[in-house]
C-alpha positions, 0 to 999 in steps of 0.5 A: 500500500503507498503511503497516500492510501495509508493516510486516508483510511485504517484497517478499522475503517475498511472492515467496517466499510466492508461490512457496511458493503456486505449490508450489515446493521449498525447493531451487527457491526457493533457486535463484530468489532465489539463496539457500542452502536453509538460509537458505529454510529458516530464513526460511520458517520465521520467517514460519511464527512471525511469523503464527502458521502451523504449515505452508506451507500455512496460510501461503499460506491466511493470506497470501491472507486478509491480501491478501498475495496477490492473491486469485481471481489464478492463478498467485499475484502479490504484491499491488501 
Protein backbone atom coordinates (compact mmCIF):
# COMPACT_ATOMS: atom_id res chain seq x y z
CA UNK A 1 0.00 0.00 0.00
CA UNK A 2 1.55 3.60 -0.69
CA UNK A 3 1.76 5.90 2.00
CA UNK A 4 -1.17 8.49 0.37
CA UNK A 5 -3.68 5.41 0.66
CA UNK A 6 -2.30 4.62 4.37
CA UNK A 7 -3.26 8.27 5.24
CA UNK A 8 -6.93 8.41 4.16
CA UNK A 9 -8.00 5.50 5.89
CA UNK A 10 -7.02 2.47 8.64
CA UNK A 11 -7.62 -1.07 8.76
CA UNK A 12 -10.62 -0.48 11.35
CA UNK A 13 -12.30 1.54 8.82
CA UNK A 14 -12.02 -0.82 5.86
CA UNK A 15 -13.53 -3.65 7.65
CA UNK A 16 -16.07 -1.51 8.64
CA UNK A 17 -16.85 -0.11 5.32
CA UNK A 18 -16.77 -3.68 4.06
CA UNK A 19 -19.46 -4.63 6.45
CA UNK A 20 -21.28 -1.90 5.57
CA UNK A 21 -20.72 -3.35 1.72
CA UNK A 22 -21.98 -6.64 2.74
CA UNK A 23 -25.44 -4.87 4.13
CA UNK A 24 -24.64 -5.26 7.88
CA UNK A 25 -26.63 -3.30 10.64
CA UNK A 26 -25.01 -0.62 12.90
CA UNK A 27 -26.03 -3.14 15.99
CA UNK A 28 -24.41 -6.22 13.68
CA UNK A 29 -21.23 -4.35 13.16
CA UNK A 30 -21.32 -3.21 16.55
CA UNK A 31 -21.21 -6.70 17.99
CA UNK A 32 -18.41 -7.81 15.21
CA UNK A 33 -15.97 -5.20 16.49
CA UNK A 34 -17.11 -5.32 19.74
CA UNK A 35 -18.01 -1.76 19.75
CA UNK A 36 -21.40 0.12 21.31
CA UNK A 37 -23.95 1.18 18.37
CA UNK A 38 -23.36 4.61 19.30
CA UNK A 39 -19.57 4.52 18.79
CA UNK A 40 -20.51 2.75 14.94
CA UNK A 41 -22.88 5.20 14.63
CA UNK A 42 -20.66 8.21 15.08
CA UNK A 43 -17.60 6.53 13.30
CA UNK A 44 -19.77 5.81 10.19
CA UNK A 45 -20.87 8.98 10.34
CA UNK A 46 -17.48 10.55 10.39
CA UNK A 47 -16.31 8.76 7.33
CA UNK A 48 -19.53 9.98 5.56
CA UNK A 49 -18.00 13.74 6.28
CA UNK A 50 -14.33 12.82 5.54
CA UNK A 51 -15.27 11.64 1.99
CA UNK A 52 -17.96 13.67 1.33
CA UNK A 53 -20.69 10.80 1.20
CA UNK A 54 -24.49 11.55 2.22
CA UNK A 55 -25.39 7.90 2.86
CA UNK A 56 -23.88 4.26 3.32
CA UNK A 57 -24.17 3.61 0.23
CA UNK A 58 -22.45 6.07 -1.65
CA UNK A 59 -19.81 5.24 0.66
CA UNK A 60 -19.22 1.87 -0.24
CA UNK A 61 -19.69 3.46 -4.11
CA UNK A 62 -16.79 5.98 -3.18
CA UNK A 63 -14.51 3.24 -1.41
CA UNK A 64 -14.60 0.56 -4.35
CA UNK A 65 -13.93 3.57 -6.70
CA UNK A 66 -10.71 4.72 -4.48
CA UNK A 67 -9.74 0.94 -4.08
CA UNK A 68 -10.69 0.83 -0.50
CA UNK A 69 -12.33 -2.29 -1.62
CA UNK A 70 -11.47 -4.83 -3.63
CA UNK A 71 -13.18 -4.18 -6.68
CA UNK A 72 -15.09 -7.19 -9.00
CA UNK A 73 -14.45 -9.28 -5.19
CA UNK A 74 -17.70 -10.83 -3.71
CA UNK A 75 -18.03 -10.75 -0.73
CA UNK A 76 -16.22 -7.44 -0.42
CA UNK A 77 -12.47 -7.89 1.35
CA UNK A 78 -10.05 -4.91 2.40
CA UNK A 79 -7.69 -4.24 -0.12
CA UNK A 80 -4.06 -5.74 0.70
Amino acid sequence: MDLAYDDLINDRDRWLIVMLARGYTTTRIAREMHLSRHTVAERISKLLDQFACSNRSQLVAYSYAHRFLNVGVWPPGVRR
